[in-house]
N, C-alpha and C positions, 0 to 999 in steps of 0.2 A: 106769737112773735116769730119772724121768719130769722134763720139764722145765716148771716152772711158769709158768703165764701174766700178763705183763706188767697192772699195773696202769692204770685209768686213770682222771685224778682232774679231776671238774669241780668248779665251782663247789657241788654238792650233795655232793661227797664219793666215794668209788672206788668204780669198777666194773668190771667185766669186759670186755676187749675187743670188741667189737657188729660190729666190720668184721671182714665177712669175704669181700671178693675179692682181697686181695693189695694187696702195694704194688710196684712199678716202679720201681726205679734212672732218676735221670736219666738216664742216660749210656746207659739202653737203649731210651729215650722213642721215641728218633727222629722219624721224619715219618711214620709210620704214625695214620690216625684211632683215636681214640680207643676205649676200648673203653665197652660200656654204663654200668658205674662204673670209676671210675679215679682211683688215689692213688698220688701219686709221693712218692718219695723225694728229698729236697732234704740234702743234708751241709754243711758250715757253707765250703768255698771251693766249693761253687757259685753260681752267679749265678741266682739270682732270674728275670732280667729275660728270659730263653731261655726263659721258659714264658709270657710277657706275650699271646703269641699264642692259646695254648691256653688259657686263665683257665679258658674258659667249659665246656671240657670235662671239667676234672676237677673231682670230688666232696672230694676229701683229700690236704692235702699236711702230709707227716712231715720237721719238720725237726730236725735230728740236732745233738743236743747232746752231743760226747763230751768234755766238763769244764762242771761249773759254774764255771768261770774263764773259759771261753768265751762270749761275751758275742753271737758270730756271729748266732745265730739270732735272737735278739732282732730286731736286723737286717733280717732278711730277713722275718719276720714285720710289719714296718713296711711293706717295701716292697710286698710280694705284697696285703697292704690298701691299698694308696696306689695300686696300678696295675689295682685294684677286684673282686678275688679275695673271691667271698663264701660260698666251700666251708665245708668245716672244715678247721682249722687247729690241727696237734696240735706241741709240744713234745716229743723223748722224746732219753730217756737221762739226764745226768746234768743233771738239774735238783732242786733242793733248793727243799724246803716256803717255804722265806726270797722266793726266787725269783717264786714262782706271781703274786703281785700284779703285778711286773712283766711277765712273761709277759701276762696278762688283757687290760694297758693297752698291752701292745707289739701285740695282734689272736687271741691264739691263744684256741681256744676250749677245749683240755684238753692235759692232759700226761702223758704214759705211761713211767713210770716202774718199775724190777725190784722182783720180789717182794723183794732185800733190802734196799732203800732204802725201798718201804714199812713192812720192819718197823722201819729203822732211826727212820725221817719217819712216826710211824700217822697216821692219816686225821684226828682230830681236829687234827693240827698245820697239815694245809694247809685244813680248815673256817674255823680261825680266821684264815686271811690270806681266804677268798672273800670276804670283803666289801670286795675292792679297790678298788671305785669311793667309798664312801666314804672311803677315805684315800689320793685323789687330793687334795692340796696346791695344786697347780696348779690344779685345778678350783675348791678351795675359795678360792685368791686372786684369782681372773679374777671369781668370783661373789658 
């Protein structure tokens, strides 16, 4: 049985995973220098702030959303921009079309999502939330 590959949905709509050096488990990060590109793995009780040192070395960090009830990554997506992480910033697992506005305005830059949640959620459902910065509220009451 061939296993299909994971979708990934920006602001323009889904496309095909583009990284391809791997992703790194925190937990096996260690203190070793980085390698030429490098994308770690962030799960929703890890800390953030254990990679404050390294920002500048990685290209991708994958934070793991196993429930859209889980609200974690959001989180940590806040903080990893707030402590000046200006990589990419991916979302994956269970996050729903509803979700992606918040996600955008939380710092992530895509979300990657299984081939059966796209077919569940097609591509035109999460097109129509891209235009999350215009239904920013907050933005629109500050201005």
């Amino acid at each position: 049985m061939t296993e299909t590959a994971n979708t990934i949905v920006t602001d323009t709509g889904f496309s095909l995973e583009d990284w391809t050096h791997g992703f790194t488990p925190l937990e096996e990060l260690g203190e070793s220098p980085a390698a030429p590109a490098l994308a770690v793995d962030l799960g929703p009780a890890d800390d953030p702030a254990t990679l404050s040192a390294r920002l500048d070395q990685i290209d991708l960090i994958r934070v793991a959303f196993p429930s859209f009830a889980d609200g974690r990554g959001f989180t940590h997506a806040k903080a990893l921009r707030r402590m000046g992480f200006a990589g990419r910033l991916r979302a994956a697992g269970h996050v729903i079309s509803d979700q992606y506005a918040m996600a955008r305005r939380c710092g992530f830059d895509e979300v990657e999502i299984s081939p059966d949640l796209a077919a569940r959620q097609p591509e035109a459902e999460w097109k129509f939330r891209a235009d999350w910065q215009a239904n920013d509220y907050q933005s629109r009451l500050r201005g």
